[in-house]
mmCIF entry with sequence, helices, sheets and N, C-alpha, C, O atoms, coordinates in Angstrom:
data_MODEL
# 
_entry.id   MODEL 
# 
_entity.id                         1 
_entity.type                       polymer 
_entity.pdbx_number_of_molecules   1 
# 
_entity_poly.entity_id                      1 
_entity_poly.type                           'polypeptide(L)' 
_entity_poly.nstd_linkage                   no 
_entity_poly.nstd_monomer                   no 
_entity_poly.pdbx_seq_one_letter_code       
;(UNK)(UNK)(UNK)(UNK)(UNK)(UNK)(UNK)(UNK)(UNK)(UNK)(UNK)(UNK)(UNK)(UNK)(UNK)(UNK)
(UNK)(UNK)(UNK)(UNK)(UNK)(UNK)(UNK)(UNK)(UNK)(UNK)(UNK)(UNK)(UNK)(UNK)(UNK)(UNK)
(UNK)(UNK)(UNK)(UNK)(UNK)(UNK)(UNK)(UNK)(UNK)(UNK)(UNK)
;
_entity_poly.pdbx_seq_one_letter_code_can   XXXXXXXXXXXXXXXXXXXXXXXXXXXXXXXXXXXXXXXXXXX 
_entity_poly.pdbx_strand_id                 A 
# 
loop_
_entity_poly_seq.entity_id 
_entity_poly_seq.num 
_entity_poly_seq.mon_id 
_entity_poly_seq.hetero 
1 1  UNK n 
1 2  UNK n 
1 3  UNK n 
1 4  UNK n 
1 5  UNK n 
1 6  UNK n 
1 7  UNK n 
1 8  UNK n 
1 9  UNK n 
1 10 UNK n 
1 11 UNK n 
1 12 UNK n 
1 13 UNK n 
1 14 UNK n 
1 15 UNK n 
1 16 UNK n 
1 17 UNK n 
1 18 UNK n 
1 19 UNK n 
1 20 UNK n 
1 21 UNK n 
1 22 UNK n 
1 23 UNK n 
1 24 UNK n 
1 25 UNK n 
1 26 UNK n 
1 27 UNK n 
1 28 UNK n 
1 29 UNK n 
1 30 UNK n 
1 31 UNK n 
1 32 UNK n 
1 33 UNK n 
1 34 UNK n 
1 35 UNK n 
1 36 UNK n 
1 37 UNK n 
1 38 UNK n 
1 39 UNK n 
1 40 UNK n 
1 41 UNK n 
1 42 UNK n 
1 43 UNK n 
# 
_struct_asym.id          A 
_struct_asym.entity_id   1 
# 
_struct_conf.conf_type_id            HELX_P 
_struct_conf.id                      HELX_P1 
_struct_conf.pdbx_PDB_helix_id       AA1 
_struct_conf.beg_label_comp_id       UNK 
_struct_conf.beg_label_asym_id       A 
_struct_conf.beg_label_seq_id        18 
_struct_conf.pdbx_beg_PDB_ins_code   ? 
_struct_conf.end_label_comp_id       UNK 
_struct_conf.end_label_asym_id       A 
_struct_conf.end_label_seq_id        25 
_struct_conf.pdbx_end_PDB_ins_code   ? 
_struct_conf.beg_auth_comp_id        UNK 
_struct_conf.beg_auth_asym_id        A 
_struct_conf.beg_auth_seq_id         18 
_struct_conf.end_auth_comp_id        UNK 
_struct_conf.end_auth_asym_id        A 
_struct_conf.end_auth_seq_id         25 
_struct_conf.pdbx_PDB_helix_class    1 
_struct_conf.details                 ? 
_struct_conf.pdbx_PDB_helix_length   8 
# 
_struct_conf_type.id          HELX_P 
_struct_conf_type.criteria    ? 
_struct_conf_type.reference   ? 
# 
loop_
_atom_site.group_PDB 
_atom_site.id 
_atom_site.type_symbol 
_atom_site.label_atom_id 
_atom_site.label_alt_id 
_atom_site.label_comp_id 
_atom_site.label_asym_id 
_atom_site.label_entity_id 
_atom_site.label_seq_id 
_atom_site.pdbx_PDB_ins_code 
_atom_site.Cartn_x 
_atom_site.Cartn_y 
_atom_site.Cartn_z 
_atom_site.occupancy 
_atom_site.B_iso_or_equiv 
_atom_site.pdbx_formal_charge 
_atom_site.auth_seq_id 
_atom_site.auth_comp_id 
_atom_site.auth_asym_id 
_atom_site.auth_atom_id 
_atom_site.pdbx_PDB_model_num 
ATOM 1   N N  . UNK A 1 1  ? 0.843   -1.188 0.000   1.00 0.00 ? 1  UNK A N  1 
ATOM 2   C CA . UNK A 1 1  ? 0.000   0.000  0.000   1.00 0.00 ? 1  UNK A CA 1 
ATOM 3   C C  . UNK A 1 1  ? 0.883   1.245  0.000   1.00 0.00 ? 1  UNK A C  1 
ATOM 4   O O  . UNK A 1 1  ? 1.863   1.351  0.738   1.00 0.00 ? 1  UNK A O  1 
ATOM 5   N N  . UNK A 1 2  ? 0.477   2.209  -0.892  1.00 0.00 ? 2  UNK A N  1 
ATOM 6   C CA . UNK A 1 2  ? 1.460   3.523  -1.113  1.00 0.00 ? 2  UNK A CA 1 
ATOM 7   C C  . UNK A 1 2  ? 0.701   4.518  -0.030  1.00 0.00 ? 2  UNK A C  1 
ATOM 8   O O  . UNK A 1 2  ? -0.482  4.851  -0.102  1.00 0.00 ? 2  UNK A O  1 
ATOM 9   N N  . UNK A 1 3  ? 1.716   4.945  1.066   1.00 0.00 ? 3  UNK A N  1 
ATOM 10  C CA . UNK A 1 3  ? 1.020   6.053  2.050   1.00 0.00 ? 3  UNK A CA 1 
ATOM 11  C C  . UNK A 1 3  ? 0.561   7.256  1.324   1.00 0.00 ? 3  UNK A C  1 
ATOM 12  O O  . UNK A 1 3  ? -0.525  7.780  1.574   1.00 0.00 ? 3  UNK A O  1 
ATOM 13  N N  . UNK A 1 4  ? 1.281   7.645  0.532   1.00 0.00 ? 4  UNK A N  1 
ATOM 14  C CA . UNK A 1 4  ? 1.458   9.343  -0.268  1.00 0.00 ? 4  UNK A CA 1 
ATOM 15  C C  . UNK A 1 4  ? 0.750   9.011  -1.323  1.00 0.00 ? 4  UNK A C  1 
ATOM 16  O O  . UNK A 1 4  ? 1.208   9.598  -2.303  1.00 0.00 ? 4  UNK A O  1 
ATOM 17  N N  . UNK A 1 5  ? -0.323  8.222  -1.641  1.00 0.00 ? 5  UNK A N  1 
ATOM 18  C CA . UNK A 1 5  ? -0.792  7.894  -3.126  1.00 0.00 ? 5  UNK A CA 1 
ATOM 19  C C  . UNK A 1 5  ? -1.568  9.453  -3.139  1.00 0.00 ? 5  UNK A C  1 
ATOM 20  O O  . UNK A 1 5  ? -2.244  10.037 -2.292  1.00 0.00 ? 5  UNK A O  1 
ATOM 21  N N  . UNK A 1 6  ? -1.150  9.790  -4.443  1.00 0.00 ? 6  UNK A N  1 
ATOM 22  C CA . UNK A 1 6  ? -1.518  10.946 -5.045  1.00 0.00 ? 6  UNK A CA 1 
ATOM 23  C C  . UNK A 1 6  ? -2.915  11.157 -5.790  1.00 0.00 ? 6  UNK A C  1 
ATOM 24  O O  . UNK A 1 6  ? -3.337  12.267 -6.114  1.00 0.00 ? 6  UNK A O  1 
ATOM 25  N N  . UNK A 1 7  ? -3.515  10.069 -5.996  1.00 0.00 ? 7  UNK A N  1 
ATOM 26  C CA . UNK A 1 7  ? -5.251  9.839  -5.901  1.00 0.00 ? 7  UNK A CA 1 
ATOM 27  C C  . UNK A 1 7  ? -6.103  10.864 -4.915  1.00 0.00 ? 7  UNK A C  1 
ATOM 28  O O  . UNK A 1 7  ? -6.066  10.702 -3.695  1.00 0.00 ? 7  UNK A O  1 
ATOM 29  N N  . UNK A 1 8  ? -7.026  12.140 -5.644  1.00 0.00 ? 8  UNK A N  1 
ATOM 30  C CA . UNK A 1 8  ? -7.606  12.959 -4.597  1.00 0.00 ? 8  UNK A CA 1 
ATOM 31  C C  . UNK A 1 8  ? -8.890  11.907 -3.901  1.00 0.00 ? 8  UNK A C  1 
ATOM 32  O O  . UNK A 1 8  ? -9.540  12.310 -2.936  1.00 0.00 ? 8  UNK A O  1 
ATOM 33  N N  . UNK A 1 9  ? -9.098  10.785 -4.411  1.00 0.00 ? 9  UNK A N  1 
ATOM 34  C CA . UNK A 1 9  ? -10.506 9.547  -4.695  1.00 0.00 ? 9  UNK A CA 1 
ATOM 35  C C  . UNK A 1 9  ? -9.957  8.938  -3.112  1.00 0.00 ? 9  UNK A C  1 
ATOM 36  O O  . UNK A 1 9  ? -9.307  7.897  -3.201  1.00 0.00 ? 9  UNK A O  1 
ATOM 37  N N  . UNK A 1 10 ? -10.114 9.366  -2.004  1.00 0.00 ? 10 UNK A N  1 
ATOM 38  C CA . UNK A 1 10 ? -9.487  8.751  -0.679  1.00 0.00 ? 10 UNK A CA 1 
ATOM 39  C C  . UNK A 1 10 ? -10.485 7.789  -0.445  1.00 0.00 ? 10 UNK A C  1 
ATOM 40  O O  . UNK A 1 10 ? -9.995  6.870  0.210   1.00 0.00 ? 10 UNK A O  1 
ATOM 41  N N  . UNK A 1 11 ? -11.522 7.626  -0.665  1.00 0.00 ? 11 UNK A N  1 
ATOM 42  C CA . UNK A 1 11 ? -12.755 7.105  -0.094  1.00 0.00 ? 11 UNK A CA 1 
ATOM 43  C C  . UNK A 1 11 ? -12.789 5.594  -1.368  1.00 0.00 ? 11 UNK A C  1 
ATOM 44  O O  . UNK A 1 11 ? -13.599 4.683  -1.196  1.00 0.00 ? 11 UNK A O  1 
ATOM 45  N N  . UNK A 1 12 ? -12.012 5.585  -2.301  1.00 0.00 ? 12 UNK A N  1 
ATOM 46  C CA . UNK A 1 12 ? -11.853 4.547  -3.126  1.00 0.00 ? 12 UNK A CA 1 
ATOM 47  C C  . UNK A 1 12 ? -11.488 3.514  -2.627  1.00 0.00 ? 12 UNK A C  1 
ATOM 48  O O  . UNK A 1 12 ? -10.485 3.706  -1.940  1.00 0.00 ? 12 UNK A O  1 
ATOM 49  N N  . UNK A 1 13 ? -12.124 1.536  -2.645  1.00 0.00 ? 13 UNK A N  1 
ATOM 50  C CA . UNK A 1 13 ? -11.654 0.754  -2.114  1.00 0.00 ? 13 UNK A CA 1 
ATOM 51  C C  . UNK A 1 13 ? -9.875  0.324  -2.558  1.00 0.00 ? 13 UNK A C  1 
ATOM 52  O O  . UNK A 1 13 ? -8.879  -0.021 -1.923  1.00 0.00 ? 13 UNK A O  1 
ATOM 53  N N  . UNK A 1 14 ? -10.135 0.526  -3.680  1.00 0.00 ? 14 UNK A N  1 
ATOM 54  C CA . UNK A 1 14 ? -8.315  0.557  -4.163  1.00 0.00 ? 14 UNK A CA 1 
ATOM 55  C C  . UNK A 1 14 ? -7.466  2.025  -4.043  1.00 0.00 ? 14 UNK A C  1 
ATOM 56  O O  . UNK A 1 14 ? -6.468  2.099  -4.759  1.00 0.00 ? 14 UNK A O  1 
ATOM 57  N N  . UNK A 1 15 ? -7.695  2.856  -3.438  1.00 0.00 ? 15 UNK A N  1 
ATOM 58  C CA . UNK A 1 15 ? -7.220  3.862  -2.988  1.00 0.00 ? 15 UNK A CA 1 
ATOM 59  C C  . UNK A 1 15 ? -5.296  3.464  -2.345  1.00 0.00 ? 15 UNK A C  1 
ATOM 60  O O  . UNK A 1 15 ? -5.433  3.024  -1.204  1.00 0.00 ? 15 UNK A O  1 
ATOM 61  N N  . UNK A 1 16 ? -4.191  3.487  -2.612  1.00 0.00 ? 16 UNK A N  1 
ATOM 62  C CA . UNK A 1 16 ? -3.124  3.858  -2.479  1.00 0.00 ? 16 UNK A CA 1 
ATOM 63  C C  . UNK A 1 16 ? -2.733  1.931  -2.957  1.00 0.00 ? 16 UNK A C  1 
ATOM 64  O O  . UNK A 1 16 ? -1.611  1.548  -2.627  1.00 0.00 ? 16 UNK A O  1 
ATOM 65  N N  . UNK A 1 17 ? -3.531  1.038  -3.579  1.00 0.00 ? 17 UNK A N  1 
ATOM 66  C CA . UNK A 1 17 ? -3.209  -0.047 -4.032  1.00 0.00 ? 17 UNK A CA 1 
ATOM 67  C C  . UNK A 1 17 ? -3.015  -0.254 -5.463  1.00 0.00 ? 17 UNK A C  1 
ATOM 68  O O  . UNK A 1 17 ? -3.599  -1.026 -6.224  1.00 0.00 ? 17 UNK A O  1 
ATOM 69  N N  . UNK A 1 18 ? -1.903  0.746  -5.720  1.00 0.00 ? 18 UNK A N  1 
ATOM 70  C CA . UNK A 1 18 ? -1.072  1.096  -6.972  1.00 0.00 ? 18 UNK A CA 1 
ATOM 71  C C  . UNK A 1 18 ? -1.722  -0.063 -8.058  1.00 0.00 ? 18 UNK A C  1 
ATOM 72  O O  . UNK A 1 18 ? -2.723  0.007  -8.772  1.00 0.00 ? 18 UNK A O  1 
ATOM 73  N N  . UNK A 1 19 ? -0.716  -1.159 -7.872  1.00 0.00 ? 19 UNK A N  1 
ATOM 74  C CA . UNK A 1 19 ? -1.351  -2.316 -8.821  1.00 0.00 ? 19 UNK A CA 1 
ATOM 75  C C  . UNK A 1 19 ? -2.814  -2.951 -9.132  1.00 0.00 ? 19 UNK A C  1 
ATOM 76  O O  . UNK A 1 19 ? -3.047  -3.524 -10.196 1.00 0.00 ? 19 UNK A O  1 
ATOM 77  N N  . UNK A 1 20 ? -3.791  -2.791 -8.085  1.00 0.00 ? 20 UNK A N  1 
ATOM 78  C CA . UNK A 1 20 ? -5.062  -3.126 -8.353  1.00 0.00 ? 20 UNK A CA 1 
ATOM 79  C C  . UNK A 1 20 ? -5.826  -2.120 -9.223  1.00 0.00 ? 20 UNK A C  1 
ATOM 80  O O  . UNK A 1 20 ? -6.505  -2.376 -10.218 1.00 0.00 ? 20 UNK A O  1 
ATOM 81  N N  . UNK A 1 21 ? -5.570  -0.848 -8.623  1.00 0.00 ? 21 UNK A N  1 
ATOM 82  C CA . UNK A 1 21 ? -5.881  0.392  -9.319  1.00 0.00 ? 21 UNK A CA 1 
ATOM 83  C C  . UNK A 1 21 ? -5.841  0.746  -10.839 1.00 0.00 ? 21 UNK A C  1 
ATOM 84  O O  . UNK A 1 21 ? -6.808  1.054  -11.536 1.00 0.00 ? 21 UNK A O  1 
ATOM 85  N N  . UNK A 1 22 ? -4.341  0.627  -11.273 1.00 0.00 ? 22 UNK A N  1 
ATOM 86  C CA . UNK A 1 22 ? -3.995  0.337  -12.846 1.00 0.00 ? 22 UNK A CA 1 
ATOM 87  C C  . UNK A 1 22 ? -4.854  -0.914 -13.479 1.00 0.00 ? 22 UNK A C  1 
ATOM 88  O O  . UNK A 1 22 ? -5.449  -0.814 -14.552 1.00 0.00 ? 22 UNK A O  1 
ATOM 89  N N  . UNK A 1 23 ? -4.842  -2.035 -12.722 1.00 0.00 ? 23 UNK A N  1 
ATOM 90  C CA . UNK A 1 23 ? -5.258  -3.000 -13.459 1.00 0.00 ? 23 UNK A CA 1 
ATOM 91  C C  . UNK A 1 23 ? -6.744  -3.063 -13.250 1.00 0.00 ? 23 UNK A C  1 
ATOM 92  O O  . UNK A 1 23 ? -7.098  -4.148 -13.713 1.00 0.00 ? 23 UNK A O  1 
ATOM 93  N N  . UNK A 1 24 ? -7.974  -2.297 -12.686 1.00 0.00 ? 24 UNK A N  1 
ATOM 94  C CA . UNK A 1 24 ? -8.987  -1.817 -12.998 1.00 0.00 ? 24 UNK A CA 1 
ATOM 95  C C  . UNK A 1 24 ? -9.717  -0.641 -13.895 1.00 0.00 ? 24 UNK A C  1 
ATOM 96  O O  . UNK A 1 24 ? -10.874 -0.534 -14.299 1.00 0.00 ? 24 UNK A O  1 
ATOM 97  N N  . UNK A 1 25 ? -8.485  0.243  -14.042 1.00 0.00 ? 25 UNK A N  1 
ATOM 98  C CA . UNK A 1 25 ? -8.473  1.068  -14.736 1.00 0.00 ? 25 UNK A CA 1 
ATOM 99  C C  . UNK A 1 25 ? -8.563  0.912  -16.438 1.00 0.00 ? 25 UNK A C  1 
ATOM 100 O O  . UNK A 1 25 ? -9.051  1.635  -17.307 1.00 0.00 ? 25 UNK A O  1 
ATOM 101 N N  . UNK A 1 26 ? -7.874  -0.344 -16.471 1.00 0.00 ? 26 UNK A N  1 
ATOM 102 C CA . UNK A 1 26 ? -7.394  -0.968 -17.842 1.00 0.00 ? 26 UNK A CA 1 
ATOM 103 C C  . UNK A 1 26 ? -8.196  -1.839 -18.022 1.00 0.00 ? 26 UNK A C  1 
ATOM 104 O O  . UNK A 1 26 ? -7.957  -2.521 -19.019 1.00 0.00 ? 26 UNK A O  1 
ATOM 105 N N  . UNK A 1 27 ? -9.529  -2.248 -17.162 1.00 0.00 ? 27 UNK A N  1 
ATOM 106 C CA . UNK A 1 27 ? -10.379 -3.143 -17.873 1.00 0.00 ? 27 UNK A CA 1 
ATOM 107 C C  . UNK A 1 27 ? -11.121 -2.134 -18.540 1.00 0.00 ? 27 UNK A C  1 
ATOM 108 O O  . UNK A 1 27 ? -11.149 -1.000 -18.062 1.00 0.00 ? 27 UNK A O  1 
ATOM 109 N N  . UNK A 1 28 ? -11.923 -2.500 -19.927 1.00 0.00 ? 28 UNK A N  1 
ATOM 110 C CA . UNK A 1 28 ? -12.953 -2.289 -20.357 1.00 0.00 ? 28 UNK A CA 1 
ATOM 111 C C  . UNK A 1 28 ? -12.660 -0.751 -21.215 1.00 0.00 ? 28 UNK A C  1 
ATOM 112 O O  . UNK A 1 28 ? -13.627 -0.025 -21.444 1.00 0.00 ? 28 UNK A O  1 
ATOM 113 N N  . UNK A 1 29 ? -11.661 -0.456 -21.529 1.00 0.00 ? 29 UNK A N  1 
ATOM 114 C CA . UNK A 1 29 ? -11.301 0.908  -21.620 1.00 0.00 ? 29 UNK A CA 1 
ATOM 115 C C  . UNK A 1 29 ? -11.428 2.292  -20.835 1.00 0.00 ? 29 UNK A C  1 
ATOM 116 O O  . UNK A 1 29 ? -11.496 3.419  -21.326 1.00 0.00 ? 29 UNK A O  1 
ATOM 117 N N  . UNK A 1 30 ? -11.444 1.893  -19.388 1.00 0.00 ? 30 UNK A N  1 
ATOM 118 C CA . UNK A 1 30 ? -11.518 3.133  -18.973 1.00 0.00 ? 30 UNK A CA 1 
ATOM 119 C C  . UNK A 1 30 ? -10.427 4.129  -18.950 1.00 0.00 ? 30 UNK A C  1 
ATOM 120 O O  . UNK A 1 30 ? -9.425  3.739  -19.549 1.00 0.00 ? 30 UNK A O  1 
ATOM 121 N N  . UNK A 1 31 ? -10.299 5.886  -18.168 1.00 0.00 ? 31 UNK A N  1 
ATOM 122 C CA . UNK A 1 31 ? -9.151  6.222  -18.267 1.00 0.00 ? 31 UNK A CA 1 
ATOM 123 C C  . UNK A 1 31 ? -8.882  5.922  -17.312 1.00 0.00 ? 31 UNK A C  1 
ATOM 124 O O  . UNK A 1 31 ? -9.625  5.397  -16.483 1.00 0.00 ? 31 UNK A O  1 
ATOM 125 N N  . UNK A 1 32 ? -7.073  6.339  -17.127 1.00 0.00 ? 32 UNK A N  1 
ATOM 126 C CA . UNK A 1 32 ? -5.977  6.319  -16.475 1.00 0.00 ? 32 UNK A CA 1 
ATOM 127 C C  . UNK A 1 32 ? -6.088  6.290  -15.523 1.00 0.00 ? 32 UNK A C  1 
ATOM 128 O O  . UNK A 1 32 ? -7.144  6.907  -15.383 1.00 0.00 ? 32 UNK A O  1 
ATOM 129 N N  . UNK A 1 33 ? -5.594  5.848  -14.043 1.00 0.00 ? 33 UNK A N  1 
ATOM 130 C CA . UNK A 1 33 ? -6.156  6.481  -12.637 1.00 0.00 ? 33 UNK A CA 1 
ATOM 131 C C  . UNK A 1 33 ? -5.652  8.050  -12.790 1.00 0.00 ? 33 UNK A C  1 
ATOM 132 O O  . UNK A 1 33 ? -5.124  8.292  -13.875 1.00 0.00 ? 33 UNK A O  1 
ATOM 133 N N  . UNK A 1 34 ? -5.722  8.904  -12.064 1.00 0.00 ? 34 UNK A N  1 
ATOM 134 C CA . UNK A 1 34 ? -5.200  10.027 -11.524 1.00 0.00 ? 34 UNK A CA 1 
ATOM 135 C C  . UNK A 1 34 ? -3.717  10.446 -11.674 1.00 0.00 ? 34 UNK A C  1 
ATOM 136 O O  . UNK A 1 34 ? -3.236  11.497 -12.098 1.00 0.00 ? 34 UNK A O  1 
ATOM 137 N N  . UNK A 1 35 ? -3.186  9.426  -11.246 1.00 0.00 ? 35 UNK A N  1 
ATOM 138 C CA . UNK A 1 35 ? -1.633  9.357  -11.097 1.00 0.00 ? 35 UNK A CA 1 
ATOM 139 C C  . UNK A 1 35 ? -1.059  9.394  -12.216 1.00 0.00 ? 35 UNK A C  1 
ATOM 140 O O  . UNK A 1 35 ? -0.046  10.056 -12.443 1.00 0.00 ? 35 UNK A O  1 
ATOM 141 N N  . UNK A 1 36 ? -1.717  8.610  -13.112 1.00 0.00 ? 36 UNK A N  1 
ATOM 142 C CA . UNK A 1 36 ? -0.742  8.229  -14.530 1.00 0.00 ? 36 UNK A CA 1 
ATOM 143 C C  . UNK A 1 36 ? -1.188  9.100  -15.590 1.00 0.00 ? 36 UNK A C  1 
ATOM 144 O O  . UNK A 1 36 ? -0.889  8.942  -16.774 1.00 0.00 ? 36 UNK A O  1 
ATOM 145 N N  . UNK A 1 37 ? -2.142  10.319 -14.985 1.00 0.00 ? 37 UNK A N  1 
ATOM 146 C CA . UNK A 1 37 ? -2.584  11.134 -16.230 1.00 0.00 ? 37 UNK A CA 1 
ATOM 147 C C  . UNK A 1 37 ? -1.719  12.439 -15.877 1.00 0.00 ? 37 UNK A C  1 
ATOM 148 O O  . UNK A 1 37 ? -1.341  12.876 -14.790 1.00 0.00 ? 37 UNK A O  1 
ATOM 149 N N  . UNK A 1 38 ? -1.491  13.039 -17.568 1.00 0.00 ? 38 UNK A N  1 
ATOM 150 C CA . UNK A 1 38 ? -0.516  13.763 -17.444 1.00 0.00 ? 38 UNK A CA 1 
ATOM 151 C C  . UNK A 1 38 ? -1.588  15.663 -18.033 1.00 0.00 ? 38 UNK A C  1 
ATOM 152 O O  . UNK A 1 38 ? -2.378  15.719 -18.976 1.00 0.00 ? 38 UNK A O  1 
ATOM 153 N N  . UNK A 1 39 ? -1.239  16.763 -17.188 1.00 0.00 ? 39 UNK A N  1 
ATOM 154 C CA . UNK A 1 39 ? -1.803  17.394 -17.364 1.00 0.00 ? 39 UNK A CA 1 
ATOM 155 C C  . UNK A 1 39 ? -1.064  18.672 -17.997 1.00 0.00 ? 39 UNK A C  1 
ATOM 156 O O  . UNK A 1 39 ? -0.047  19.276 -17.654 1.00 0.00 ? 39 UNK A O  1 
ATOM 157 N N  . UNK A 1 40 ? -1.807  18.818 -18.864 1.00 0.00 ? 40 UNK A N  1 
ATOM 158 C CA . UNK A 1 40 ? -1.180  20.184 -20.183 1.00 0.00 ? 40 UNK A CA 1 
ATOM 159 C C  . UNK A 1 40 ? -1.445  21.488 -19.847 1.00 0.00 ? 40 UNK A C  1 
ATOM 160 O O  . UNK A 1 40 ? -2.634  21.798 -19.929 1.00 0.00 ? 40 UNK A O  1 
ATOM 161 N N  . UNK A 1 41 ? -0.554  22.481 -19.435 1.00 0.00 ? 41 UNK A N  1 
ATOM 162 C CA . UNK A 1 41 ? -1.176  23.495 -19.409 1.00 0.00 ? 41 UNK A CA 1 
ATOM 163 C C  . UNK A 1 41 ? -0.472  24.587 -20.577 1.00 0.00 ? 41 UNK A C  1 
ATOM 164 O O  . UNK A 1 41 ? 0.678   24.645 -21.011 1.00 0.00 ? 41 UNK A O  1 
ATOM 165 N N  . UNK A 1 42 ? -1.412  25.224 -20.805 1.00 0.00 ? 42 UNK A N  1 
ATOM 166 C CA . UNK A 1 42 ? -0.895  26.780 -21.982 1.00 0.00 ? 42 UNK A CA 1 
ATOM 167 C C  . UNK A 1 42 ? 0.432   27.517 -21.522 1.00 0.00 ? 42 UNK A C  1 
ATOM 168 O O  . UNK A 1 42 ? 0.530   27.499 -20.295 1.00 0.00 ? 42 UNK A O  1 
ATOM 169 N N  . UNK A 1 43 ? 1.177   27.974 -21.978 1.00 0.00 ? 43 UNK A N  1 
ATOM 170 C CA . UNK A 1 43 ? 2.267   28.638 -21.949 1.00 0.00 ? 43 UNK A CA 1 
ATOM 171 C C  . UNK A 1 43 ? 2.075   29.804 -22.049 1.00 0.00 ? 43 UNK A C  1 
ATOM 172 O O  . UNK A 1 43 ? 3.024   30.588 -22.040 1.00 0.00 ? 43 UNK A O  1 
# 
């Protein structure tokens, strides 16, 4: 279990369980968890 998981979703049953998390994420096409999405901002 990751203490510092960076997920704002605290109340999630896979909440800081890195590997379960990704590999629910990746059924069925959903997106990314939180962590692994990367955010663009304007310059």
């Amino acid at each position: 279990m990751v203490e510092n998981c960076s997920c704002p979703n605290v109340n999630c049953p896979r909440h800081g369980k890195c590997e379960e998390c990704v590999a629910f994420h990746r059924e069925g096409g959903k997106k990314p968890p939180v962590c692994l999405r990367i955010e663009w901002t304007e310059f």
